[in-house]
C-alpha positions as CSV (number, residue, x, y, z in Angstrom):
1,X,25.1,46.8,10.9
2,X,21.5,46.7,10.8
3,X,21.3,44.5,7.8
4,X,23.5,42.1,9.4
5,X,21.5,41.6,12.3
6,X,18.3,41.5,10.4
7,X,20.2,38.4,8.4
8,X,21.3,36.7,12.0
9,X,18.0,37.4,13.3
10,X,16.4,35.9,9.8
11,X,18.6,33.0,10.2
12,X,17.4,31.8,13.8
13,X,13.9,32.7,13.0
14,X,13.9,30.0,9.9
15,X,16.4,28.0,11.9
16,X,13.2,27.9,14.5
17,X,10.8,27.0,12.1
18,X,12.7,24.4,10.5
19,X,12.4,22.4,13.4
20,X,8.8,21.8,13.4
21,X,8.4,21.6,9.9
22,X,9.9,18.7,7.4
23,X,12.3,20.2,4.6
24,X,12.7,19.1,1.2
25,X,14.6,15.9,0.3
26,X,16.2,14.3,-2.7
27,X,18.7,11.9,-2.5
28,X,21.0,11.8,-5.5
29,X,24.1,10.9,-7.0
30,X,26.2,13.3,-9.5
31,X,25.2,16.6,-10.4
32,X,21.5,18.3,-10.3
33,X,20.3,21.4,-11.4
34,X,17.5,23.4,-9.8
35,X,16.2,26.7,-11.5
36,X,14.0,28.8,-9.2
37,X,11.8,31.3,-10.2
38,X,9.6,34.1,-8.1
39,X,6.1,33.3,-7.7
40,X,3.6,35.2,-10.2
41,X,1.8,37.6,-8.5
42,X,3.5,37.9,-5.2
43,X,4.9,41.1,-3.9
44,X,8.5,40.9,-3.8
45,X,10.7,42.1,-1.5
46,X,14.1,40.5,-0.1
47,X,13.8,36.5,0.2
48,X,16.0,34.5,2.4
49,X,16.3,31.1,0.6
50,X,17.3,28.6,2.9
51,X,19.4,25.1,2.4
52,X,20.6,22.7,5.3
53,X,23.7,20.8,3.9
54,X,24.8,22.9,1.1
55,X,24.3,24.3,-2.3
56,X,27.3,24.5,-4.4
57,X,27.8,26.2,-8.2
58,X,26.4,29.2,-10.0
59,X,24.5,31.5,-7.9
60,X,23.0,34.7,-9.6
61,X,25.0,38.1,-8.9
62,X,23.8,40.2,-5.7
63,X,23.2,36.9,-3.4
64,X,24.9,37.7,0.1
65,X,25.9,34.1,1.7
66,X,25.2,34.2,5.9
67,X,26.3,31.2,7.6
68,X,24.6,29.7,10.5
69,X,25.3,26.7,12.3
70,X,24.5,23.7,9.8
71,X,22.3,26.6,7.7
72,X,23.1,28.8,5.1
73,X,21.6,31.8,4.1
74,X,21.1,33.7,0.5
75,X,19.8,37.1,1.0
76,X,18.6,37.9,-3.0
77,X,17.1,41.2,-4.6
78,X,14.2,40.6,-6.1
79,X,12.8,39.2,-8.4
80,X,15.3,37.0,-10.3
81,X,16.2,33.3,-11.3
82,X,18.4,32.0,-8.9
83,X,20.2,28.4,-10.5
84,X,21.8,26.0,-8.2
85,X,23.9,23.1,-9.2
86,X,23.0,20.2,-6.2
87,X,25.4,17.7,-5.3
88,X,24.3,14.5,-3.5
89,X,22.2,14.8,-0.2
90,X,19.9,17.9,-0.3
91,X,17.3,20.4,1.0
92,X,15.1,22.6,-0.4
93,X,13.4,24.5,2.4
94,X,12.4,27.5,0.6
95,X,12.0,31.1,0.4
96,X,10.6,33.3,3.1
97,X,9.9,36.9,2.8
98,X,11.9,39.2,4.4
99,X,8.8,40.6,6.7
100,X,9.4,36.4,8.5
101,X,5.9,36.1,8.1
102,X,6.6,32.3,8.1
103,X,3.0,31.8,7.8
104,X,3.2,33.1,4.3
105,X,6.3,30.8,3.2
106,X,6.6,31.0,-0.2
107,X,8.4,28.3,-2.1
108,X,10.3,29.6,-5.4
109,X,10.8,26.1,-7.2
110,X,8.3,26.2,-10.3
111,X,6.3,23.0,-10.5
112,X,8.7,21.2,-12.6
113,X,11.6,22.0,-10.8
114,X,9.8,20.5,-7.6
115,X,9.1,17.2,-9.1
116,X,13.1,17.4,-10.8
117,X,14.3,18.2,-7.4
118,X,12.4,15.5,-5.6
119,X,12.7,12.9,-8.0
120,X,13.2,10.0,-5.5
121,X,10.4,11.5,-3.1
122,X,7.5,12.9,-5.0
123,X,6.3,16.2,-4.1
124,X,4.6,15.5,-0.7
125,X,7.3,13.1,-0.1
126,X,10.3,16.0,0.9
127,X,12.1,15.2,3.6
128,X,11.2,11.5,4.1
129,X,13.5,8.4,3.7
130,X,12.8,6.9,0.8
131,X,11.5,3.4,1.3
132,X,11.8,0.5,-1.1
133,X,10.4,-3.1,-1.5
134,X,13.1,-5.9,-1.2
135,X,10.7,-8.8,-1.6
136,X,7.3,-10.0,-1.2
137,X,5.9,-13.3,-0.8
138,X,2.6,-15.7,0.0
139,X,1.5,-19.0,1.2
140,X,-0.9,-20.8,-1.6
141,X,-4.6,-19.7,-0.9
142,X,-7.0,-22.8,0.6
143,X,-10.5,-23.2,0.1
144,X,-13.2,-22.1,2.6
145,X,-16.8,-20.8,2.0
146,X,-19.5,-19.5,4.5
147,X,-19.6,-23.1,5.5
148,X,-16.0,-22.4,6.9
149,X,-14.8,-25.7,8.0
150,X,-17.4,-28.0,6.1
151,X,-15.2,-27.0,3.1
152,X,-11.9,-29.2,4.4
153,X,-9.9,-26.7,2.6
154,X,-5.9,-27.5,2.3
155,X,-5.6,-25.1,5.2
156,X,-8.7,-25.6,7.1
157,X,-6.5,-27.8,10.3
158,X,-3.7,-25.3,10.3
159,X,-2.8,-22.4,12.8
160,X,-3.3,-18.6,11.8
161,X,-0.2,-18.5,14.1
162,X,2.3,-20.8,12.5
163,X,1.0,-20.3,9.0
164,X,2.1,-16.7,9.4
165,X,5.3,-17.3,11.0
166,X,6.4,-19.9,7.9
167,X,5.4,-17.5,5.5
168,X,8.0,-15.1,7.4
169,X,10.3,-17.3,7.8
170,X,10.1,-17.9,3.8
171,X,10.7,-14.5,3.0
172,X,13.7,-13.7,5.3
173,X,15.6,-16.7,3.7
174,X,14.9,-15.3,0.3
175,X,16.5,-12.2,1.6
176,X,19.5,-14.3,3.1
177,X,20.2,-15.9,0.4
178,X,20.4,-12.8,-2.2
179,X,22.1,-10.7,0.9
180,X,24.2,-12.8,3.5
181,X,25.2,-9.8,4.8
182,X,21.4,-8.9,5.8
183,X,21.1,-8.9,9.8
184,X,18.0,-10.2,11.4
185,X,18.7,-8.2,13.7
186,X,18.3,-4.7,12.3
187,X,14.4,-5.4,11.7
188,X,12.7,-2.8,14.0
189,X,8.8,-3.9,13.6
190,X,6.7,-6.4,12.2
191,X,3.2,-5.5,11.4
192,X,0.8,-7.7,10.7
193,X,-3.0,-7.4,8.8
194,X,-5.6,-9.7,10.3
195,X,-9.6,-8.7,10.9
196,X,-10.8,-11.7,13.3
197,X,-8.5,-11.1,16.4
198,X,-9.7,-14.0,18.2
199,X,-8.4,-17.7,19.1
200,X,-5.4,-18.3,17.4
201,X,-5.2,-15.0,15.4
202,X,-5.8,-12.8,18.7
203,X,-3.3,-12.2,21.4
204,X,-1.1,-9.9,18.6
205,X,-0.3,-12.6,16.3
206,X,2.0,-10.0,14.7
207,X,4.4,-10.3,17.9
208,X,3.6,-14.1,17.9
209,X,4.9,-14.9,14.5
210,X,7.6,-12.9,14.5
211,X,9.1,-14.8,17.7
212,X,7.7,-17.9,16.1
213,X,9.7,-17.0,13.0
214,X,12.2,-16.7,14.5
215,X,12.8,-13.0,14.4
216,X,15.2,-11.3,17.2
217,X,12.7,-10.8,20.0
218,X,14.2,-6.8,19.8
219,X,11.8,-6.7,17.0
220,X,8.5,-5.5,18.0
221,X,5.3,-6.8,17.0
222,X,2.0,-5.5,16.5
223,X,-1.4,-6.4,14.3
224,X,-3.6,-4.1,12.4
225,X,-7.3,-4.3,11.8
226,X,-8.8,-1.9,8.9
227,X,-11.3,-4.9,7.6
228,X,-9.9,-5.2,4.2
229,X,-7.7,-2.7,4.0
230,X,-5.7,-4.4,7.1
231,X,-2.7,-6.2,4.6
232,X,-2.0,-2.9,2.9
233,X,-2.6,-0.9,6.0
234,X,-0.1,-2.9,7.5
235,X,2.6,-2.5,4.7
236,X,1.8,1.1,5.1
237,X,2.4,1.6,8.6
238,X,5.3,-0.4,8.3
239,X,6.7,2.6,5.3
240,X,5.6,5.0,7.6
241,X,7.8,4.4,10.0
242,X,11.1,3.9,7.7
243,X,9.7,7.4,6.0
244,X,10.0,9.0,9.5
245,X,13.4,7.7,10.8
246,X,12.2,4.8,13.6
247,X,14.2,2.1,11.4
248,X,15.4,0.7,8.3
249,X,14.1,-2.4,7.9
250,X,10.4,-3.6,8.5
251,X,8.5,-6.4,8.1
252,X,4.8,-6.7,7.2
253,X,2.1,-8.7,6.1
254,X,-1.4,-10.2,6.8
255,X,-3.3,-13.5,7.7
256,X,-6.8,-14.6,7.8
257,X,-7.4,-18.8,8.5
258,X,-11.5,-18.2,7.2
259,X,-12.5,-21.7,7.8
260,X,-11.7,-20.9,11.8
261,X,-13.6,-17.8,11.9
262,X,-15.8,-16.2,9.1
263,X,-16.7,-12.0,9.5
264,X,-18.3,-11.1,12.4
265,X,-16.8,-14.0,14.0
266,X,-15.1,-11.3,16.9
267,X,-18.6,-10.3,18.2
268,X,-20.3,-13.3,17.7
269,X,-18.0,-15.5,19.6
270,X,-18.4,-12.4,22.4
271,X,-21.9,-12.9,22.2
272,X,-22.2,-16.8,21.9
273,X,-19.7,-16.9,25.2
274,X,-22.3,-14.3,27.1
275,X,-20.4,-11.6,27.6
276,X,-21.6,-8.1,27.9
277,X,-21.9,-6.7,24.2
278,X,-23.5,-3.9,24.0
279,X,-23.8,-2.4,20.5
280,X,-24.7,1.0,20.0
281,X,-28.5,0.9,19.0
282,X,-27.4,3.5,16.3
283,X,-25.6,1.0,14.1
284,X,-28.3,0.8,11.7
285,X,-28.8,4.9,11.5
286,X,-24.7,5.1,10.5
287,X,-25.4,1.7,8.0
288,X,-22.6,-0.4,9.7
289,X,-25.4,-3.5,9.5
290,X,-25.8,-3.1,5.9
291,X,-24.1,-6.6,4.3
292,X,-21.1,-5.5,1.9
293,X,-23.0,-8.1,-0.6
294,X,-26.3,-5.4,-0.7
295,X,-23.9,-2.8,-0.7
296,X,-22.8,-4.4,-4.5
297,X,-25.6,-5.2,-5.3
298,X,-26.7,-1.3,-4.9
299,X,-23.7,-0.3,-6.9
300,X,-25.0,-2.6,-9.8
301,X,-28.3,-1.0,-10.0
302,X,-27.4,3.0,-9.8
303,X,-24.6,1.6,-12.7
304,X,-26.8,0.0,-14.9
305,X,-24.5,-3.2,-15.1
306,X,-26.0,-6.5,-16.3
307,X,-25.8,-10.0,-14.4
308,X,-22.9,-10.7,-17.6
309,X,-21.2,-7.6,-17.1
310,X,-20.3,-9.3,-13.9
311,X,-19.6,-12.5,-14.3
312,X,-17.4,-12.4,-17.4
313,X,-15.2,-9.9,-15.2
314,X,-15.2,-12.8,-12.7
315,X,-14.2,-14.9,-15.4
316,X,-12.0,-13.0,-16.6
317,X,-9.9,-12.8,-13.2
318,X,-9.9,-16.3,-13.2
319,X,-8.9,-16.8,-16.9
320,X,-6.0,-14.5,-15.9
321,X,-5.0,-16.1,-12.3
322,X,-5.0,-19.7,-14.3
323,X,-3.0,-19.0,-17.1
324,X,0.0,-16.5,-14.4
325,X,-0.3,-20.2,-12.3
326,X,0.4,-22.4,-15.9
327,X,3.3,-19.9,-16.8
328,X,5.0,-20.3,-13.4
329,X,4.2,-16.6,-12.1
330,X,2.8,-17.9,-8.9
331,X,5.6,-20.2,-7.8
332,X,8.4,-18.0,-7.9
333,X,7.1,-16.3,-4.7
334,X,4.9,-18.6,-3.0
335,X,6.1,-19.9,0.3
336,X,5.2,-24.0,0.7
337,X,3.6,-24.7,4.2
338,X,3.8,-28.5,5.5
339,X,1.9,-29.2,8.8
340,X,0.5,-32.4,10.4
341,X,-3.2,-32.5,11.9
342,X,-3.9,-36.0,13.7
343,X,-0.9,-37.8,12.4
344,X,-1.6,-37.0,8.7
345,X,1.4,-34.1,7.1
346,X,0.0,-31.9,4.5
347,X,2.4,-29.6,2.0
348,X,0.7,-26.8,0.5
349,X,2.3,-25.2,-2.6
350,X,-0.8,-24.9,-5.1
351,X,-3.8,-22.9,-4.9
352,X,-6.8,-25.3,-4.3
353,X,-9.3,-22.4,-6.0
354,X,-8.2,-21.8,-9.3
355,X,-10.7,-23.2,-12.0
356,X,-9.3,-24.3,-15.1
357,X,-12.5,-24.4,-17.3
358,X,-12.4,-21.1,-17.4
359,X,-9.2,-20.7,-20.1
360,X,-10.6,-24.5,-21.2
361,X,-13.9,-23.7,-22.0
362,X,-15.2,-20.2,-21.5
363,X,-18.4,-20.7,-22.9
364,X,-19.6,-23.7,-20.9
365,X,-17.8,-21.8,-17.6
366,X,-19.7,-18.2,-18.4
367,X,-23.0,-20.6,-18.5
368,X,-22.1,-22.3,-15.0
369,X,-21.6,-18.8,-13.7
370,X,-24.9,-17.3,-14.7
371,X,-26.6,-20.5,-13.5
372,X,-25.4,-19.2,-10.1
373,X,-27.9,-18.2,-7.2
374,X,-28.0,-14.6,-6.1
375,X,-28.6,-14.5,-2.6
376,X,-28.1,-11.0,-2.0
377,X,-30.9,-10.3,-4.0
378,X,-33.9,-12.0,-4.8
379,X,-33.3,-12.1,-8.8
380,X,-30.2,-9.8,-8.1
381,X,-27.1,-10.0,-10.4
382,X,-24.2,-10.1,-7.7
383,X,-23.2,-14.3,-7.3
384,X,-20.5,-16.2,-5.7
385,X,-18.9,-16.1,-9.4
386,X,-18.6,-12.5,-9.7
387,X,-18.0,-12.4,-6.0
388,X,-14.4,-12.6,-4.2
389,X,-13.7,-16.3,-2.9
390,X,-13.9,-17.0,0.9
391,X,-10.1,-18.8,1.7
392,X,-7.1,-19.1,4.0
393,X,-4.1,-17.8,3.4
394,X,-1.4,-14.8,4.6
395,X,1.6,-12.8,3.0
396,X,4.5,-10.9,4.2
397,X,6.6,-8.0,2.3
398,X,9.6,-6.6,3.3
399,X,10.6,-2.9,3.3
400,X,13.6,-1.2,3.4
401,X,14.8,2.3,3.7
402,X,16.8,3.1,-0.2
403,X,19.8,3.8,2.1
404,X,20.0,0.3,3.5
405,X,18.8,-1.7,0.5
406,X,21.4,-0.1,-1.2
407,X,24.3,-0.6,1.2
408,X,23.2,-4.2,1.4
409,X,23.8,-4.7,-2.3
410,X,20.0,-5.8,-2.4
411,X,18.4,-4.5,-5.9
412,X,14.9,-3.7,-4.6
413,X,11.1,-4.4,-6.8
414,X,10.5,-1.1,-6.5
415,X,9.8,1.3,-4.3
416,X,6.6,3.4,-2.2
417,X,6.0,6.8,-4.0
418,X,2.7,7.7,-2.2
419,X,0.1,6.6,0.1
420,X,-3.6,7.2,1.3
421,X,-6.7,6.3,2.9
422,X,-10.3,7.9,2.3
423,X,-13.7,7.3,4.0
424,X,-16.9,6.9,1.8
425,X,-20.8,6.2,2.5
426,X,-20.7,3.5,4.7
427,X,-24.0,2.7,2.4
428,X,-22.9,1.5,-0.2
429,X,-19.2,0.9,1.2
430,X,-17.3,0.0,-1.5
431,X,-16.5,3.2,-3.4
432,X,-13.9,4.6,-0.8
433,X,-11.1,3.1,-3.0
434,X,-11.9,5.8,-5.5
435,X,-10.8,9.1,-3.7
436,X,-8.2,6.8,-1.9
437,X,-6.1,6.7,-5.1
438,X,-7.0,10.2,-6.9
439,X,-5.2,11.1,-3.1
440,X,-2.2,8.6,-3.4
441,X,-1.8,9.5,-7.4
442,X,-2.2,13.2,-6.8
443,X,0.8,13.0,-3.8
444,X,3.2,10.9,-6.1
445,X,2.4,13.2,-9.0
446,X,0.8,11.1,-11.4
447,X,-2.1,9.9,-13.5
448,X,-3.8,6.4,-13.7
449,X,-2.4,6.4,-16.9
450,X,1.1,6.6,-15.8
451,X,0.2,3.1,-14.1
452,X,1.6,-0.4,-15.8
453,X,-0.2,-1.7,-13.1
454,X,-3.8,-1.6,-11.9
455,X,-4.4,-3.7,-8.5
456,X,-8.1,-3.0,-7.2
457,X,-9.2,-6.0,-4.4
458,X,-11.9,-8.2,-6.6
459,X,-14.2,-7.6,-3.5
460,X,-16.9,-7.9,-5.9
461,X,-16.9,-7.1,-9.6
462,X,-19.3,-4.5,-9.2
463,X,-17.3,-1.7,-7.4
464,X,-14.4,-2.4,-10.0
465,X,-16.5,-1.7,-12.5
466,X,-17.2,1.7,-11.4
467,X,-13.3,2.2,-10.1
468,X,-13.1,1.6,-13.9
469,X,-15.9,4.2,-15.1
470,X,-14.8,7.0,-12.8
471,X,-10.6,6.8,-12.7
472,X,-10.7,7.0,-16.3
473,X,-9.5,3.3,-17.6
474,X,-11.4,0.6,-19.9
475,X,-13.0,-1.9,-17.8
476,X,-11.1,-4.9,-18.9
477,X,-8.3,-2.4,-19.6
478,X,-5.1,-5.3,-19.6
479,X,-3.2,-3.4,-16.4
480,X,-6.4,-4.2,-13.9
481,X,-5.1,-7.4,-12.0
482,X,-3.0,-9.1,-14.4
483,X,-2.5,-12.2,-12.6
484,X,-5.6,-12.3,-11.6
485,X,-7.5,-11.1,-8.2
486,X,-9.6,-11.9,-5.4
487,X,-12.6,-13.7,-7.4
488,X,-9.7,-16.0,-8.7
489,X,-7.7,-16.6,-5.8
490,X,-9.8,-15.5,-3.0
491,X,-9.9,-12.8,-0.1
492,X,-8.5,-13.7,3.2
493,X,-9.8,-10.8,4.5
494,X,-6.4,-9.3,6.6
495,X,-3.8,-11.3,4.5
496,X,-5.7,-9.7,0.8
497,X,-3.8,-6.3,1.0
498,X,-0.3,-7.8,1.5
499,X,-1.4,-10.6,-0.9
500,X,-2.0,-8.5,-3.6
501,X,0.6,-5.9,-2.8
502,X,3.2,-9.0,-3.6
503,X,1.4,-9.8,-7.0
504,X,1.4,-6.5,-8.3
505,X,5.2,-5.3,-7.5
506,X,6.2,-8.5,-8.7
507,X,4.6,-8.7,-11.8
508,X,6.0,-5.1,-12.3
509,X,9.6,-6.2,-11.5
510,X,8.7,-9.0,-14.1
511,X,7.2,-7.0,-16.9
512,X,9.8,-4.3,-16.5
513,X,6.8,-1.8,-16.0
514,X,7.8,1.7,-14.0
515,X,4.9,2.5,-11.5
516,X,1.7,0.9,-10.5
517,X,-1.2,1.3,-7.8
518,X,-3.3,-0.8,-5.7
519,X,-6.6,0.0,-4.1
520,X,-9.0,-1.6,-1.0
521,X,-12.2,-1.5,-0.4
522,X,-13.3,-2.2,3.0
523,X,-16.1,-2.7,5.4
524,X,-18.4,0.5,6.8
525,X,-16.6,2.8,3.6
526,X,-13.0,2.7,4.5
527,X,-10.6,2.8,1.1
528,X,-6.9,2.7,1.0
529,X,-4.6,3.0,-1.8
530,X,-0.6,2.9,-2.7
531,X,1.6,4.0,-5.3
532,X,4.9,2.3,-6.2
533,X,7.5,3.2,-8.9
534,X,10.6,1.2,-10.2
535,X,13.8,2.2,-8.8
């Protein structure tokens, strides 16, 4: 009598605990076996091991079953190996000592049978919906430059708003025509990426292109600013919340017209209007006024890297953005725009910055390069060649729970293993990329060798270098940016994560490659970093 109250009241105690913390999950189909084994070193006395749903097949001799509710209950002697044969939807919770000190839970599944077990989630993923990426698209990039619009880049007279909104409005139709059976209205956010949240790209210009999309106005809306990080940020978030249950279907993406309003443009307009700014006078002391152009520069010296180290990695990108625009790599997801400015209509397909010399003749366009000024640096090393481009442009990705995807008949690029963000010196403030991805590699347990794919933002060529040095690949190792990056194509500052996000999984789902990882740099030491994997 007394052991079976001690089960019951074992029982409600996990039931309890389950509530506040996430169990286990794996989603698969067929047959799966799990082999357990006690932890080394522990001090064994009963274990309750705990499943929700069920656990079917060969369970070692001396396990007492307890039912509770939607729980069951194994009561073993220990220690022994405990094999379960899983069928379809699972969860692990655990083992817990028989003295409930929940505190101490113990889990039984060796390493390997975690990562077997959790094959669709990784090993901090248990308990999440998987979430997978349907498609992802862009609008060609347009010329800008710190002249903004001196530059009359192909973009330069069109709205942050409605550029944003057609590039939505692009990728939904590719969905529609792979899925007719995909509903518009089962898309429960769009988030949106953009740094300079003023004129037209203020006022939540997520929730203003997404009506102006035409997206069901059930949809919310809302925009993200994480300086550079704001486009991955923003795909993040969106996984986040399909992770967590508050929907199936997300859209996300970024934008950033340049030639309307350059960095800093938020608090100089504030200031240039007179209203009352008032900027901590402790900015410098915490190096938020330090120009992210310095900051490179910096790098460069404590690295040792020469002015040609540099630009023949911006050559390089640009070599390898010309040559994936020649082969066709760009069109196949690149959403035209056509607008009309003061009576003239302009359709923009093509990226106005790619430089063909560079694959033409590389010689002559490594000597233009290193003719370059330096004006971070009086007889510095860090140039507008080696430097990411200053352009217009946005992106958009959608994300789907596996669930749905898979109901839909929709055969996803791939799907989110692992996220992560970092902070780093805000002096130099480039380097926060680096812990960002030893996080997100570490939580979707693998190595940057696992990766077929290697997508660091071309901020500057500088950091990458040292990403490079210190995650353990060759600089011009083939898997960095294979179609190129942002000192090819350029950086619209909130649209570059999203941007980029879409080159990568698609040149995965191209090349038939299984996992890759992007990483962001951004302003005052902010990094941000995700994993995908093939489906």
């Amino acid at each position: 009598m007394a052991r079976i109250l001690f089960i019951l009241f074992s029982i409600v105690i996990v039931s309890l605990f389950l509530g506040q913390q996430s169990p286990s999950e794996a989603q698969e189909t067929g047959t799966l076996s799990v082999t357990t084994t006690p932890v080394s070193g522990a001090i064994y006395v009963d274990y309750v091991f705990m499943a929700t749903r069920f656990w079917t097949g060969n369970l070692s001799a001396g396990l007492h079953v307890v039912s509770f509710g939607d729980v069951d209950g194994y009561i073993a002697p220990s220690p022994q190996t405990v094999t379960v044969v899983v069928d379809q939807t699972y969860y692990i919770v655990g083992a817990y000592r028989k003295s409930l000190s929940l505190k101490k839970m113990i889990w039984i599944p060796e390493k390997n049978g975690v990562e077997k077990a959790c094959a669709k989630g990784g090993t901090n993923m248990r308990g999440l919906k998987e979430v997978v990426v349907v498609d992802a698209v862009r609008c060609a990039t347009g010329k800008s430059g710190r002249k903004g619009m001196e530059k009359a880049g192909q973009l330069c007279q069109a709205s942050a708003q409605d550029l944003m909104a057609n590039t939505l409005r692009g990728l939904l139709k590719r969905v529609h025509s792979r899925c007719p059976k995909f509903e518009e209205a089962e898309i429960e956010n769009v988030v949106i990426g953009c740094l300079s949240q003023i004129g037209e790209q203020g006022i939540n210009i997520g929730r203003i292109a997404s009506l102006l999309a035409g997206i069901p106005k059930e949809a919310a809306g809302c925009t993200v600013n994480q300086y550079c990080n704001a486009g991955l940020k923003a795909i993040n978030i969106a996984a986040h919340e399909i992770m967590v249950g508050e929907g199936d279907i997300m859209v996300c993406g970024g934008v950033e017209i340049m030639s309307h309003y350059g960095m800093m443009s938020d608090v100089q307009v504030a200031m240039d209007a007179n209203y009352p700014v008032r900027l901590s006078p402790r900015l410098a002391e915490i190096g938020m006024l330090v120009p992210q152009g310095v900051c490179a520069e910096m790098i460069s010296a404590d690295q040792g890297h020469t002015r040609e180290d540099l630009e023949r990695f911006g050559m390089w990108s640009m070599q390898k953005a010309v040559e994936a625009e020649r082969k066709g790599w760009y069109a196949d997801h690149i959403v035209p725009y056509e607008f009309t400015w003061e009576g003239v209509t302009r359709r923009v397909e093509r990226d106005e910055v790619l430089r063909p010399k560079a694959v033409a003749d590389p010689e002559a366009y490594l000597r233009d390069l290193m003719a370059l000024p330096t004006p971070f640096k009086e007889n510095g090393i860090v140039s507008p060649g080696n430097s990411s481009q200053i352009v217009d442009g946005a992106a958009a990705v959608l994300l789907m729970s596996g669930a749905k995807a898979e109901a839909l008949g929709l055969e996803p690029l791939c799907r989110i293993a692992a996220c992560a963000v970092a902070g780093g010196e805000p002096v130099p403030m480039l380097l926060a990329p680096i812990p960002a991805v030893k996080k997100a590699l570490k939580r979707a347990g693998k190595t940057i060798d696992d990766m077929d794919v290697i997508e660091p933002n071309e901020a500057f060529a500088s950091p990458l270098l040292q990403f490079a040095d210190e995650l353990g690949y060759d600089r011009l190792d083939p898997r960095v940016n294979p179609t190129g990056g942002a000192i090819a194509l350029g950086h619209p500052i909130g649209a570059s994560g999203a941007m980029y996000f879409g080159e990568m999984v698609q040149h995965l789902k191209r090349t038939g490659g299984k996992a890759a990882v992007q990483m962001v740099c951004g302003g005052g030491g902010v990094g941000i970093a995700t994993v995908v994997e093939i489906v």
